[in-house]
Each structure stands twice: as C-alpha cells, then as structure tokens.
C-alpha positions in Angstrom: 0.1 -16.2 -25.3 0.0 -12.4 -24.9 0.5 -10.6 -22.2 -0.4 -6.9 -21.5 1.7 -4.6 -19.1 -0.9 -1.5 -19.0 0.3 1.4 -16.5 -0.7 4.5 -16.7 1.7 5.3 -14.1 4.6 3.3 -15.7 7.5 0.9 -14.1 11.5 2.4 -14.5 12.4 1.2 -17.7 15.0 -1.3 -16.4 12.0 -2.8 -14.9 9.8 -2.9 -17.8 13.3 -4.7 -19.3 13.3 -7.4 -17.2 9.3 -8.1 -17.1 10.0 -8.1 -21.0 12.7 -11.1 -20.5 10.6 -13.3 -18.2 7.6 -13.1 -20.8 9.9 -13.7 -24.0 11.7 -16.5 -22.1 9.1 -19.0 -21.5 7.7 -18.1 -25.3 5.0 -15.3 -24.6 4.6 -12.0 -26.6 4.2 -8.9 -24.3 2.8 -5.6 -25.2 3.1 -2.5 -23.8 0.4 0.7 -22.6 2.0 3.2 -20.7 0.5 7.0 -19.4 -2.6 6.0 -21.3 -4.9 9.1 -20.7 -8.1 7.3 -21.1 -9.8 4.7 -20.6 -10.6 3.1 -24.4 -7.1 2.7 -24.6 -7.1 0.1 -22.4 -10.2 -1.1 -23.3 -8.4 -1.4 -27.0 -5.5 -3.1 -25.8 -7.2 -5.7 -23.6 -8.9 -6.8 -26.3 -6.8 -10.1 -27.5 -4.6 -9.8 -24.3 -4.6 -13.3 -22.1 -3.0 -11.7 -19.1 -2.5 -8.1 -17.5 0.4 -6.8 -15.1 -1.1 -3.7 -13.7 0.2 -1.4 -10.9 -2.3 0.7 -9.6 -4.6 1.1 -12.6 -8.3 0.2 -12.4 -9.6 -3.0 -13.9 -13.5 -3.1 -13.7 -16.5 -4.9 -15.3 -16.2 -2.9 -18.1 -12.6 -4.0 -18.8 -13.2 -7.6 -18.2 -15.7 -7.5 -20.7 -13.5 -6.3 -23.5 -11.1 -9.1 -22.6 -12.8 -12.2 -24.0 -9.3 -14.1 -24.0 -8.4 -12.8 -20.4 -7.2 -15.5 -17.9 -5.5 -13.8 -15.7 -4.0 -10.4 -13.9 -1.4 -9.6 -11.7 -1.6 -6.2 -9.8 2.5 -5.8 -9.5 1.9 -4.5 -5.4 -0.5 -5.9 -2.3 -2.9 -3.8 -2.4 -5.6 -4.9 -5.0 -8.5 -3.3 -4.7 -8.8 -1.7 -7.8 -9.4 -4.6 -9.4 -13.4 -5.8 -9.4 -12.9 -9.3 -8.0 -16.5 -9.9 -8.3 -16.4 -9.4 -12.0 -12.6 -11.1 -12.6 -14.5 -14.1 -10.5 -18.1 -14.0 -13.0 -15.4 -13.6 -16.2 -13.6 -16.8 -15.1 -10.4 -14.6 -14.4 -7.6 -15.2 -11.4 -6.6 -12.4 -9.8 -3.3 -12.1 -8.0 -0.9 -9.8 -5.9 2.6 -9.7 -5.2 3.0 -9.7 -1.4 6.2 -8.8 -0.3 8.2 -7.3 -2.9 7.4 -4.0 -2.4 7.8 -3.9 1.9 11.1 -2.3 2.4 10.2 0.4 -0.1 7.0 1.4 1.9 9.0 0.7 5.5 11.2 3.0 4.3 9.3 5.7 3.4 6.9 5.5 7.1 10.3 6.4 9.1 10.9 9.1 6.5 7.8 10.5 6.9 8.2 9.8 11.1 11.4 11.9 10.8 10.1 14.8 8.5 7.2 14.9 11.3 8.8 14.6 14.6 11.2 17.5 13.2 8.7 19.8 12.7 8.6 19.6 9.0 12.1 20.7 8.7 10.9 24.3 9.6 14.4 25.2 11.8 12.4 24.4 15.5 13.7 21.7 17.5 11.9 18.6 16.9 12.1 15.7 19.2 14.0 12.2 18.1 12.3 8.7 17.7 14.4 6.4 20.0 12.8 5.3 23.3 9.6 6.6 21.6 6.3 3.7 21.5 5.3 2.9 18.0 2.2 1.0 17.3 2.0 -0.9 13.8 -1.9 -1.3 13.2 -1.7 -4.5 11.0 1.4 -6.9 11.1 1.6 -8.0 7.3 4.9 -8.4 5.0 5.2 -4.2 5.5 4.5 -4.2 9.1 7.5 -6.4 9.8 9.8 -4.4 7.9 8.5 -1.2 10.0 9.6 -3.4 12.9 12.5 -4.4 11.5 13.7 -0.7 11.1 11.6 0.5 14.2 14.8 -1.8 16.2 17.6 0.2 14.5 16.1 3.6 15.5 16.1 2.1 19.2 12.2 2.6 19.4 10.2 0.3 21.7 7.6 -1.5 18.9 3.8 -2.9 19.3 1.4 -4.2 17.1 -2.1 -5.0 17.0 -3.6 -7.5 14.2 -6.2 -9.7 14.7 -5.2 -12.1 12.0 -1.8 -12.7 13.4 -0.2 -14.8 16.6 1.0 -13.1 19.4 4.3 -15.6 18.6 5.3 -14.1 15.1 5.5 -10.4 16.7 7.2 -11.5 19.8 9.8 -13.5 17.8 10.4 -10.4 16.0 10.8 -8.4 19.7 7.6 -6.6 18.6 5.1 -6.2 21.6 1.7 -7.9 20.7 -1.4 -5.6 22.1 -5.2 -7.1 22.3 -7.0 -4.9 20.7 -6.5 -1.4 18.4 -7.7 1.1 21.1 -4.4 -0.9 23.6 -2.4 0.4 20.5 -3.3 3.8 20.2 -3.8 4.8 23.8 -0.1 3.5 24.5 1.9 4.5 21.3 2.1 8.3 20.7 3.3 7.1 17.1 0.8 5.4 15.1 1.6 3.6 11.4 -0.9 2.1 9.3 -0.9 -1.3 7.3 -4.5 -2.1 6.7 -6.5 -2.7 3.7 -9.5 -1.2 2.3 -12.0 -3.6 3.1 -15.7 -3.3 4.3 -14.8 -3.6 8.6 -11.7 -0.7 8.2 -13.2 1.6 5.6 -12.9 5.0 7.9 -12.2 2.6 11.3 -9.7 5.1 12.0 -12.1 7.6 12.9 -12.2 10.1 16.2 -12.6 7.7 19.1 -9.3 5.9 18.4 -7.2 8.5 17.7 -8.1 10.8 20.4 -7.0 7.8 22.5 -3.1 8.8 21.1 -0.9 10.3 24.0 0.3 13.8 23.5 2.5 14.9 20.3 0.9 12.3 18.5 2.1 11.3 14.9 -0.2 9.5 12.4 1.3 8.4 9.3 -0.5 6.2 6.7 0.9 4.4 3.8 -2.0 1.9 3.3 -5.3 3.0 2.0 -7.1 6.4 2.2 -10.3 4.8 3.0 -9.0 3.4 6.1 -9.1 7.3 7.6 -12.1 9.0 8.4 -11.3 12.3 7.2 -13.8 14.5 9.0 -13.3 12.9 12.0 -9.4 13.3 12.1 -10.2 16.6 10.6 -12.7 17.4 14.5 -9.7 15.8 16.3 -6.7 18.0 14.9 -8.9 20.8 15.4 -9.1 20.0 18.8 -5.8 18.3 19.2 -3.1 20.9 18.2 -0.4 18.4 19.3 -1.6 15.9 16.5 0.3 15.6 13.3 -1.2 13.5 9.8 1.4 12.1 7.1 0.3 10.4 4.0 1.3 9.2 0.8 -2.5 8.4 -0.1 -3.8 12.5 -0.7 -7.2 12.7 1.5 -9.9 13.6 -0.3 -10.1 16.6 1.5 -6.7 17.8 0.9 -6.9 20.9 0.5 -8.9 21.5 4.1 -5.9 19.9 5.6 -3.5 22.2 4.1 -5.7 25.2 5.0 -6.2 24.0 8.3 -3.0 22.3 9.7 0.0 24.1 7.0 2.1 22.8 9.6 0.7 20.0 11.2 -0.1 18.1 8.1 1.9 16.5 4.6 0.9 14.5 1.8 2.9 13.4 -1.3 1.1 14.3 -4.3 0.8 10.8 -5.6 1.0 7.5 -3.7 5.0 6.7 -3.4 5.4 4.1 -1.2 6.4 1.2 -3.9 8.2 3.8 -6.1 11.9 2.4 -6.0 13.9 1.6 -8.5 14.0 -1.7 -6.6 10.4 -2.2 -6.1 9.4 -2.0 -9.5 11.9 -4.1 -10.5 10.8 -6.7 -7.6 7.5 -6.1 -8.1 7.3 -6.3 -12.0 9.5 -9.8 -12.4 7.1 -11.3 -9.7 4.3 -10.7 -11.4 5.6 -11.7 -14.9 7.0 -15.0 -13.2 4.0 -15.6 -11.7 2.1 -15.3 -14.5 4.3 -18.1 -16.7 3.7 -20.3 -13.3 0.2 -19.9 -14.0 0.3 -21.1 -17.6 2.8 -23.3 -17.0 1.6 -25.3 -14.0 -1.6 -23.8 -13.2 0.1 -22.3 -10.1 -2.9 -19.5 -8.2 -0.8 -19.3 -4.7 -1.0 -16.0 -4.9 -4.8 -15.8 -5.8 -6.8 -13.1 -4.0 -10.5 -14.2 -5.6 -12.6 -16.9 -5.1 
C-alpha cells in the first residue's frame, strides 16, 4: 500500500516524522511531495499512490484521473473544499477530514487577532479591552467551542448562532444560544466566523448583516474567504469608520482594503490558523491513522462524500 503525503505548503518536519511512523507501522510505504511548484508534479506522483494526506492543496478531476489505484484522501484540517467530492465520489474514492485537531490552533489565533484589533493595531492609541464585551460565534463547530472556551477566560459574555446545533450544547458550555444570525450580529459588537464554504454562505456575510453590528465593531474571520462579501463589507467600512476586518484568508481584493482602511484592516499573508507545531502534528497522525483504519477495517467515520 502506498501512500502519498503531497503539500505544497509542507507539515514541520517532526510532523512529517510521525505521519512517516504510523504508515511504516501497519506495513505501508509513504512518499513524499513537498513545495511542489506545479501541478504535473502531483499529477506524477499520484500516479501509483492508493492514498493522499493533503493540507490545503487542490485535488480535482484532473488529479483523480491520474490516480487509477486511488482509494482514498485525507485533507489533514476541516475544511475540505478543495477537494472535488463530485469527482472523488464518480472515481470510487472516500474523502475525509480531520475535525478537531486543529481547533485550539485557530481559537487561538481569533483572540489574537481580537486583541491586535481592539488595540488599534498596536499603533500607541488607547485601545479598549475585551472583558464584559458581547462576542457572537457565527457557527458552533469543534473551533467555535474552543472560541468559547477561551472567550470565558477573557471574561467576555459569549453567543452563538448555528442552525445545525441545540440550544443545549451552547448553554452547557455557558454560551448564549441566539435564533437567528441577524440576533447575533445586532447584539455582539464582536463578530467571529466558523462557517464553511458552501452554496447557502458563499458571501452571506454581506452588507445587511454587518451593518446590524453595534458601534466599534470587530470582524474577524478564520473560516473561508467566500463566506465574505467583499464589496459589500468594502460599502459598509466605507460608511462605517468604526468597523474593523481581520483575516487569515487574504480577500481577493486585498489590496483595496489596504488602500482603503491602512488602519482599520489586517490580513496574514497566508492562511495561519492550523499552523502550530501542534496542529500539524495532530492533524498529520489523524490523518495517517485514519487512513490505516480505513484499510484495515474499512473505517469512513470521518467521510465527508457520498
């Protein structure tokens, strides 16, 4: 059996160590592509692989067809939609994520980002502090609860708002449940979003909710870029110059915001949420375990295609 660990942006080598051990431990050969530049190198080394660990690197029809052997790939993260489920689905392929392992990486990061913004960018002005502030978590997933979780410490009064989860999970975590996203953003000035790309929140969070935000707003967004409507949160900053956007997912009009908002607006210049030391290494042994389950027991609990 070989499995493939293709990432152009690569795990910490003490991760890729102990991916490496799972594999050779239950009898599997594992190859390596790492800051591949293009796209036929993958295409060349999918080509006898049976399995894939990727990260955030994109797996389309194209690669599914030069994978005749391919059974299965594991996008080391939750997020997975750069992976063509349609095609992985047609090619006979499961497809899985690793919920979880990378949560307290990302929950950390949203109240760094909180505290960069509510300072004022570090610019020597007086900021304002987060405890006693509202925060609204817009989707109440593995990352979500871990925003809670460290929401509590920094004395903040925390709501949610997801539609796929009971009002008892959030209160049992002393999280306020809302009924609806525009409760959530018209009673939290501090807004951090969880949701994935998919067809109902591609740009959902678009002019009407946000302007809904009380004063000194803060946005921050460590899900998706597609979730944002950019030239609608572009209108509303423009109008609002109390509103402040932070990111780890660049807009795709970047450069507009920085021209715009220099001090209003931040974004990392590459996704960092999962990039710990810890995460990867989480992240990376999931996936490799879950991939011996698979071959071993036919295990798909972590499936994410039909």
């Amino acid at each position: 059996m070989k499995v493939l660990l293709a990432t152009e942006k690569p795990f910490a080598k003490v991760a890729v160590d102990d991916i490496r051990k799972v594999i050779e431990a239950a009898g599997y050969e594992m190859t390596l592509l790492e800051k591949y530049a293009e796209k036929a190198q993958l295409l060349d080394a999918v080509k006898d692989a049976n399995a894939i660990i990727i990260r955030s690197d994109i797996i389309d029809k194209e690669v599914f067809e030069a994978a005749p052997n391919l059974k299965i790939v594991v996008r080391a993260g939750a997020g997975y939609d750069n992976v063509d489920l349609t095609a992985a689905t047609e090619h006979g392929v499961c497809v899985m994520n690793t919920p979880g392992q990378n949560s307290n990486a990302v929950a950390e990061l949203v109240f760094g980002m909180f505290v960069f913004a509510v300072r004022n960018f570090f610019n020597g002005t007086s900021g304002t502090e987060l405890k006693g502030k509202k925060l609204g978590i817009h989707a109440y997933g593995n990352v979500g609860r871990n925003v809670a979780r460290v929401a509590k410490g920094f004395g903040m009064e925390v709501y949610a708002y997801d539609a796929f989860c009971p009002n008892e999970a959030m209160e049992a975590d002393g999280v306020k449940p809302v009924a609806s996203a525009e409760e959530l953003y018209s009673t939290c000035s501090l807004i951090s979003l969880h949701l994935p790309a998919t067809a109902e929140t591609k740009n959902s969070i678009n002019f009407e909710l946000l302007s809904k935000m009380p004063k000194n707003a803060v946005l921050v967004n460590t899900a998706r870029k597609e979730v944002i409507n950019e030239s609608e949160l572009i209108k509303l900053m423009d109008e609002r110059n109390d509103f402040k956007y932070v990111t780890d997912i660049m807009p795709a009009a970047h450069m507009k915001f920085v021209e715009l908002f220099p001090t209003r607006y931040f974004s990392t210049p590459k996704k960092m949420g999962a990039q710990t030391a810890e995460a990867n290494i989480n992240a990376g042994i999931a996936a490799a375990e879950q991939i011996v389950s698979f071959f071993e027991t036919g295990s798909e609990k972590f499936r994410v295609n039909k």
